[in-house]
C-alpha positions as CSV (number, residue, x, y, z in Angstrom):
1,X,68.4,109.4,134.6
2,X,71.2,109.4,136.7
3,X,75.1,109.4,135.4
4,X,77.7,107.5,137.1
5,X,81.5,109.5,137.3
6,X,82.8,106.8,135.3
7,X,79.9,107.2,132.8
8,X,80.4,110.7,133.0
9,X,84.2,110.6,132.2
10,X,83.4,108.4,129.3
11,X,80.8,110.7,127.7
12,X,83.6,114.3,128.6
13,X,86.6,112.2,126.7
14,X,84.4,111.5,123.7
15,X,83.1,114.6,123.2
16,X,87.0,116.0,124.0
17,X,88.4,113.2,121.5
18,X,85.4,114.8,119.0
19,X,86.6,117.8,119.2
20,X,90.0,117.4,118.9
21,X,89.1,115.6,115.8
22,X,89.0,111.9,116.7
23,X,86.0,110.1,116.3
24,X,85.0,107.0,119.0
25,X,85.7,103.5,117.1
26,X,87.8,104.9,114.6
27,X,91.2,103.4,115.6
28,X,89.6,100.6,116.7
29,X,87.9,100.1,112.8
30,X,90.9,100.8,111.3
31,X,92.6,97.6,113.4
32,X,89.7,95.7,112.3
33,X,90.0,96.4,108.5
34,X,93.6,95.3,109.0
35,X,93.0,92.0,110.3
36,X,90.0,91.2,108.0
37,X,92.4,92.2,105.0
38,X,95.0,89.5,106.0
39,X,92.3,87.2,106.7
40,X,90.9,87.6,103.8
41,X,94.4,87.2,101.8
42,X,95.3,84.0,103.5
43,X,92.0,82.5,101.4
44,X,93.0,84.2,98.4
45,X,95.3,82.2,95.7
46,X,98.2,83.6,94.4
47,X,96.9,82.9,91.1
48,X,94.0,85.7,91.8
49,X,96.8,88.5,92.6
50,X,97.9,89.2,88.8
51,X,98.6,92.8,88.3
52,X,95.8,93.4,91.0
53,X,93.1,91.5,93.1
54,X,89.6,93.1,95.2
55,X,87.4,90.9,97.7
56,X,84.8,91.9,100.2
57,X,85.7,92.1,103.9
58,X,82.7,91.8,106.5
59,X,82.4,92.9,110.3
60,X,81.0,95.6,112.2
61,X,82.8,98.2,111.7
62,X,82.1,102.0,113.5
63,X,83.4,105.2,113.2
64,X,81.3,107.8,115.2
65,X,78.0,106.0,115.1
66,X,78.5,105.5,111.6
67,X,77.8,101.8,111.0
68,X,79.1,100.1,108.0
69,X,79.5,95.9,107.5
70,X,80.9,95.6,104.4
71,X,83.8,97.2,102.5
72,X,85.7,95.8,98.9
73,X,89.2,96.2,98.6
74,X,91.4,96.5,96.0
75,X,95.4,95.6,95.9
76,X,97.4,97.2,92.7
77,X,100.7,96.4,92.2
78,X,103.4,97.3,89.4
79,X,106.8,96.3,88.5
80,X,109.4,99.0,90.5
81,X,113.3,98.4,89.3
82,X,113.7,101.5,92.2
83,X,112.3,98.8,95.0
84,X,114.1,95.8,96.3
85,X,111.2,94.9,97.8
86,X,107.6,95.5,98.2
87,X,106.3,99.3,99.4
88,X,102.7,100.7,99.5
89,X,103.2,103.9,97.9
90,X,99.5,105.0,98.2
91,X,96.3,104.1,99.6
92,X,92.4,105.6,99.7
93,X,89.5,105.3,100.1
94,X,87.3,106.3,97.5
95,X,83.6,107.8,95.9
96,X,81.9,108.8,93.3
97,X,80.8,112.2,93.8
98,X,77.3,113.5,92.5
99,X,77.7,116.8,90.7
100,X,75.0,119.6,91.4
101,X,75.8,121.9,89.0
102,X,73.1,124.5,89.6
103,X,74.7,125.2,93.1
104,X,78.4,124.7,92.3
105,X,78.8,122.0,94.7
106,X,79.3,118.3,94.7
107,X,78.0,115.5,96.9
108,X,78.9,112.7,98.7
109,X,75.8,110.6,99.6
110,X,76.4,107.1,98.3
111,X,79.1,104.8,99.9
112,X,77.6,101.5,98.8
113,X,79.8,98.8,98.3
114,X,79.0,99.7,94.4
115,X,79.9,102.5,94.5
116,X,83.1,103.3,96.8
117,X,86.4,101.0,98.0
118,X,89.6,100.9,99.7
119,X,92.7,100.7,97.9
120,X,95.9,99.8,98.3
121,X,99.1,100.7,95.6
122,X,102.2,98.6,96.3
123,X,105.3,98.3,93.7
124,X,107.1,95.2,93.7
125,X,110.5,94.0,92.3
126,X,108.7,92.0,89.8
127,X,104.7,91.1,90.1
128,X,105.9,87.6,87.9
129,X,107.3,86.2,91.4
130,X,104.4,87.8,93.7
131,X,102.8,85.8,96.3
132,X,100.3,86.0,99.4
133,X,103.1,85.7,101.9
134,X,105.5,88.5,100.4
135,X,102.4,90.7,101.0
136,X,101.5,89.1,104.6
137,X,104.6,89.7,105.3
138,X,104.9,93.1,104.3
139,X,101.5,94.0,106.0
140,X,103.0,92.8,109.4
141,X,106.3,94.0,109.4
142,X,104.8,97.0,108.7
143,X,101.4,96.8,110.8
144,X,101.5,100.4,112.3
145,X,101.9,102.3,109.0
146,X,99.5,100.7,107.6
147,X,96.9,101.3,110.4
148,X,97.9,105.0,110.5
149,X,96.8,105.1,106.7
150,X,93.7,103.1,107.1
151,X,92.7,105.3,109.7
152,X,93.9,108.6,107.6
153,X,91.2,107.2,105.3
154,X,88.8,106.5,107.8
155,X,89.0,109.8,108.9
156,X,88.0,111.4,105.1
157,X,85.3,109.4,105.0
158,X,84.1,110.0,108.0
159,X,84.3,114.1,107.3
160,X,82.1,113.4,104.3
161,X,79.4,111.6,106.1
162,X,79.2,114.5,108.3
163,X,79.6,117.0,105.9
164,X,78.4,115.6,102.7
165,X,78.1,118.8,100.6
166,X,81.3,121.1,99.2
167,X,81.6,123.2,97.3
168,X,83.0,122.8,93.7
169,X,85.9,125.5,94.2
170,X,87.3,124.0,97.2
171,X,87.6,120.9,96.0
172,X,89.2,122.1,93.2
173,X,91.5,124.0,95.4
174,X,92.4,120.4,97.6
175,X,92.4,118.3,93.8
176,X,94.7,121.1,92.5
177,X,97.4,120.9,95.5
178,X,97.2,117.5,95.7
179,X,97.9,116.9,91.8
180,X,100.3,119.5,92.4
181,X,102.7,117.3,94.5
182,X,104.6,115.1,91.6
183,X,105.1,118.6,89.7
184,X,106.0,119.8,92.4
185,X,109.6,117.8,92.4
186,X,110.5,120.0,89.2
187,X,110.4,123.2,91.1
188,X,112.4,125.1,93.0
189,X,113.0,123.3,96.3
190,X,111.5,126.2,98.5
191,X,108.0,126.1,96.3
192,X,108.2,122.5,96.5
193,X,107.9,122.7,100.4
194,X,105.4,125.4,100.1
195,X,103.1,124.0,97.5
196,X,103.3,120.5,99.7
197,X,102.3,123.0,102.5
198,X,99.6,124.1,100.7
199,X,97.9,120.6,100.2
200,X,99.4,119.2,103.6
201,X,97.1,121.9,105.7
202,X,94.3,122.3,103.3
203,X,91.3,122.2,105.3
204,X,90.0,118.9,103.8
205,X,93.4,117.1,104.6
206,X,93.9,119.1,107.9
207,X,90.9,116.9,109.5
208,X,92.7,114.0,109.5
209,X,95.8,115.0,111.4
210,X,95.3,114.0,114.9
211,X,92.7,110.8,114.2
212,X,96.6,109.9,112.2
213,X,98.9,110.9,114.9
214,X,96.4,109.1,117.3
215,X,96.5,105.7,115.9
216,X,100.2,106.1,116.0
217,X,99.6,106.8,120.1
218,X,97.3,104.0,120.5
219,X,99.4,101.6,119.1
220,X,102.5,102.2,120.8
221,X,100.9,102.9,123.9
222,X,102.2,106.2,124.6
223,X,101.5,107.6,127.7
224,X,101.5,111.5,129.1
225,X,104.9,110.9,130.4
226,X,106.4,110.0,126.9
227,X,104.1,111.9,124.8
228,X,106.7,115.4,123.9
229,X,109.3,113.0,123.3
230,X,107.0,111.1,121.0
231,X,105.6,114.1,119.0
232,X,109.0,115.8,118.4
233,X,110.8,112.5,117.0
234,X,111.8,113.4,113.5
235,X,110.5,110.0,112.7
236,X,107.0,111.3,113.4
237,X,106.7,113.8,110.6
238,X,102.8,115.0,111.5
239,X,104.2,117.7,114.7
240,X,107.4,118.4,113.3
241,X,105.6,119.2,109.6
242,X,102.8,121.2,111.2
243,X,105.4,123.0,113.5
244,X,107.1,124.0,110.6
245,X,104.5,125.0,108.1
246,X,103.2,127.2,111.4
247,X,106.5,129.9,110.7
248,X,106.2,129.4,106.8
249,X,107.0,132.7,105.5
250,X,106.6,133.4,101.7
251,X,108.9,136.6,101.8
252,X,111.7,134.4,103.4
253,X,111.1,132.3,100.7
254,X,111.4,134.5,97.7
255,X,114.5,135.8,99.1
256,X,115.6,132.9,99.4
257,X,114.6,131.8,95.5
258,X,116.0,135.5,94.2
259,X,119.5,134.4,96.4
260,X,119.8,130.3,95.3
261,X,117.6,129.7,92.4
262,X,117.5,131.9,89.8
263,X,118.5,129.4,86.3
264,X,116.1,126.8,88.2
265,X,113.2,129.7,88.0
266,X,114.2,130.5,84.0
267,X,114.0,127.5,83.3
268,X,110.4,126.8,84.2
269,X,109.8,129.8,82.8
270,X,111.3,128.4,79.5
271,X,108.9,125.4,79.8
272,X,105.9,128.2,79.9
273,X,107.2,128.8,76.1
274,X,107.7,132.4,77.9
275,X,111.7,134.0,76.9
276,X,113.2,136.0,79.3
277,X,116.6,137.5,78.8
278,X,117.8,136.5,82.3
279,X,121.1,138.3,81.7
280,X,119.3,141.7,81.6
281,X,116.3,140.8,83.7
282,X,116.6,141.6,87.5
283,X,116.2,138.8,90.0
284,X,112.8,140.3,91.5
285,X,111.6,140.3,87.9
286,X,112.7,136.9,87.0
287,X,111.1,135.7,90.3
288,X,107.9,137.5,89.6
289,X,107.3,135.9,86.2
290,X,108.2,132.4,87.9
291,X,105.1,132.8,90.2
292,X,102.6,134.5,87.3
293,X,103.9,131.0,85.3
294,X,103.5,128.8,88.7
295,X,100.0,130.6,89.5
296,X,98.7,129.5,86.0
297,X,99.4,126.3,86.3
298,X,97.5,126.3,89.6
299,X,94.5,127.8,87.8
300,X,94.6,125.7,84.9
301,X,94.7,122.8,87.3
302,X,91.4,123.9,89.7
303,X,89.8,124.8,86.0
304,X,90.0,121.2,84.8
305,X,88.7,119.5,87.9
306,X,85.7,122.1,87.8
307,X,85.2,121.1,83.8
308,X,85.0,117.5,84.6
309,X,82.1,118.5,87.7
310,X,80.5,120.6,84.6
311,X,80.6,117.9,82.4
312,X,77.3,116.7,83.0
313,X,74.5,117.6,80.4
314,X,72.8,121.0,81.0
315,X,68.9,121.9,80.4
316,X,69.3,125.1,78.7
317,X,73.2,125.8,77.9
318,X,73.2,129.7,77.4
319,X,71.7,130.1,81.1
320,X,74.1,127.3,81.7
321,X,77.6,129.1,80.3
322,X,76.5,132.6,81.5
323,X,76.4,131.5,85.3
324,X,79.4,129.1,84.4
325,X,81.4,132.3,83.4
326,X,80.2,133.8,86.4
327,X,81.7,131.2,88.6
328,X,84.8,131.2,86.7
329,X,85.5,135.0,87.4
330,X,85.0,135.0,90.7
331,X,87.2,131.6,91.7
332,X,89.5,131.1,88.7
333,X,90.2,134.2,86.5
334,X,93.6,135.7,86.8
335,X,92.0,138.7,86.6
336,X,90.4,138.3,90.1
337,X,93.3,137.2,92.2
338,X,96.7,138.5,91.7
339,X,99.7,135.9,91.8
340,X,101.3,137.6,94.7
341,X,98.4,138.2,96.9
342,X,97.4,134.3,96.2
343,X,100.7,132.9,97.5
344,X,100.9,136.1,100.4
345,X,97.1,134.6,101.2
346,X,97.8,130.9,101.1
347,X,101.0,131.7,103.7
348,X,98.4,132.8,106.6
349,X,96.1,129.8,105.5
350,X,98.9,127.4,105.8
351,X,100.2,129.3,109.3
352,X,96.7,129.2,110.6
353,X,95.5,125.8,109.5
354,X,98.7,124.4,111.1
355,X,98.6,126.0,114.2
356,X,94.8,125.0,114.4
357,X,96.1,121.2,114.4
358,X,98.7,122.0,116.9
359,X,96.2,123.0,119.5
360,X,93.9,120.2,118.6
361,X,96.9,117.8,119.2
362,X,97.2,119.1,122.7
363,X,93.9,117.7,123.7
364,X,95.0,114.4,122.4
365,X,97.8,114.9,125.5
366,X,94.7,114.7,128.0
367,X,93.2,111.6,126.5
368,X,95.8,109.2,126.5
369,X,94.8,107.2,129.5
370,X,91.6,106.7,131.4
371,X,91.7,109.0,134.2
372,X,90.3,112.6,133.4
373,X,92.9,115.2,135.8
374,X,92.2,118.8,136.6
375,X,93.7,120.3,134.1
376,X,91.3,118.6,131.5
377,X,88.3,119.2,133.4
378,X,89.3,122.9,133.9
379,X,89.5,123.3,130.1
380,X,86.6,121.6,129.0
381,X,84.4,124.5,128.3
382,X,87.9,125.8,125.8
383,X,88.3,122.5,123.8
384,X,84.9,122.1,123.3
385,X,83.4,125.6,122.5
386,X,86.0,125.8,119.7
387,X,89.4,124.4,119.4
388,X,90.1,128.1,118.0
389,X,90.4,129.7,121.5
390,X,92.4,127.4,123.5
391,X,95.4,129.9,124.1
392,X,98.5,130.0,122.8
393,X,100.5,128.8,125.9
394,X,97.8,125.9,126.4
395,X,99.4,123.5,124.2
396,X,103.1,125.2,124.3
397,X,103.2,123.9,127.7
398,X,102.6,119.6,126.4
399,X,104.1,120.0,122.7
């Protein structure tokens, strides 16, 4: 079968885009679940919104050959004295996991309309005065946003299809950071930017970088001549985060928690039900009971999401609890990991998962118009081997 150039271009830029961790039809889904939401809103009473409303939206929707015609969404909203106006805080798009205990893993293999849906959290001034056109309203002043979320979403699901198994520990690692991130506004304002580093490139929510950064792209039409000056406006947090988090350095930030934030770290140790004399205690010492108190809470966190994957009932428990405690050594006992190593060891995850994304985003910088030049073709064989060896200065030289 012969290819045509054009057909040829077509089929290099999709498996570039693949690689670079965009997948054909996403962005274009993502404006499609938009529209069908306000369409389906303008036939919805505003009697039905309440403290929450779900309906079914239909089309053909695709994301990487995935096919899917059906999806229910559901709209939450609660009372917010701290809002003048309506905000979506939070949006997903969810599962229900199957638990396969034997081999510490858990599935995703069922995204029926029964069993999985996207959601939407807004708070409002006051849901007593709540109508369809305050939330039509709010979805097109804010259209872009909104997209960039539905395709963050997009983007997860679309990881799970491919990859449907994972194992127990790892989610638990991802379910741990991300529960992490309210606490995380008690601590210390170094560990808070850390810990959020820690969920931000955490391998499950590092996938969805540059399918996000790409809607935003797409939408606004940027082109290779505007595309630095896109990327490094402050407004668009996703490159100037990953830059960032790239140079993260944990001993720069103990230093700078021994030099700025000693009472903040007592206290947290005080919350532990742990007493220190800090007047007689040494900064390094106060600091290294602060991260044996912050690594706990960590553990405690991964242990709970791995009990409720355990939870199921169990053919023969004493086999059951002596691989169980097996498991538990090896990914959760304190014993296994020291504090300091863990945090040392999340620092070069978090350096190299970021700079990962930054090379990926410098293949978006070849894709955003039609014609393929030489530079792209010439580089072909780098992006799509492995996004790992593009070199250094590849991307230094777009981003």
């Amino acid at each position: 079968m012969l290819v045509t150039e054009s057909q040829l271009k077509r089929i290099i830029t999709r498996v570039l885009m693949e690689a670079a961790g965009v997948p054909t039809g996403i962005t274009e889904t993502a404006n499609l679940l938009y529209n069908d939401i306000k369409k389906e809103l303008v036939n919805t009473s505003d009697e039905m919104l309440g403290l929450s409303c779900n309906f079914v939206v239909k089309n053909n929707y695709e994301i990487g050959g995935y096919k899917f015609n059906e999806i229910r969404v559901f709209l939450f909203f609660e009372d917010s004295r701290d809002h003048k106006s309506i905000q979506n805080t939070q949006t997903g798009l969810s599962s229900e996991p199957e638990a396969d205990i034997d081999n510490y893993k858990i599935s995703h293999v069922d995204f029926s309309i029964d069993n999985s849906s996207l959601s939407f959290h807004f708070t409002v001034p006051s849901t007593r005065f709540l109508d369809r056109l305050h939330i039509l309203r709010y979805l097109g002043r804010n259209k872009i946003e909104i997209i960039k979320n539905i395709t963050h979403e997009l983007k997860h699901r679309y990881d799970l299809i491919k990859k449907p198994d994972v194992k127990m520990h790892k989610q638990a690692n991802y379910n741990s950071y991300s529960n992490n991130i309210e606490s995380t506004k008690t601590q210390p304002k170094p560990i808070n930017n850390f810990l959020y580093a820690m969920y931000y490139t955490n391998e499950i929510e590092n996938l969805v970088k540059t399918s996000e950064l790409y809607s935003l792209l797409t939408q606004k039409k940027i082109k290779k001549s505007g595309f630095k000056q896109f990327v490094e406006n402050t407004n668009i947090y996703i490159y100037i985060t990953l830059k960032s988090f790239r140079d993260l350095n944990f001993k720069e930030i103990c230093d700078d928690l021994k030099a700025n934030y000693i009472n903040n770290m007592v206290s947290k140790i005080y919350q532990h039900n742990v007493y220190i004399d800090a007047d007689n205690t040494t900064p390094d010492e106060i600091l290294n009971k602060y991260l044996e108190t912050l690594y706990s809470d960590i553990l405690y966190s991964k242990t709970n999401t791995i009990n409720g994957y355990m939870s199921n009932e169990t053919p023969d428990v004493k086999d059951y609890k002596a691989k169980n405690d097996k498991y538990y050594k090896k990914h959760l006992s304190t014993a296994s990991h020291n504090y300091m190593s863990f945090f040392t060891g999340r620092q070069n995850e978090i350096n190299r998962n970021a700079d990962k994304v930054l090379r990926k985003i410098s293949a978006l910088y070849n894709n955003l118009d039609e014609s393929l030049d030489k530079k792209l073709l010439n580089n072909i064989f780098v992006i799509t081997e492995t996004t790992d060896k593009v070199p250094l200065n590849y991307y230094k030289n777009f981003i």
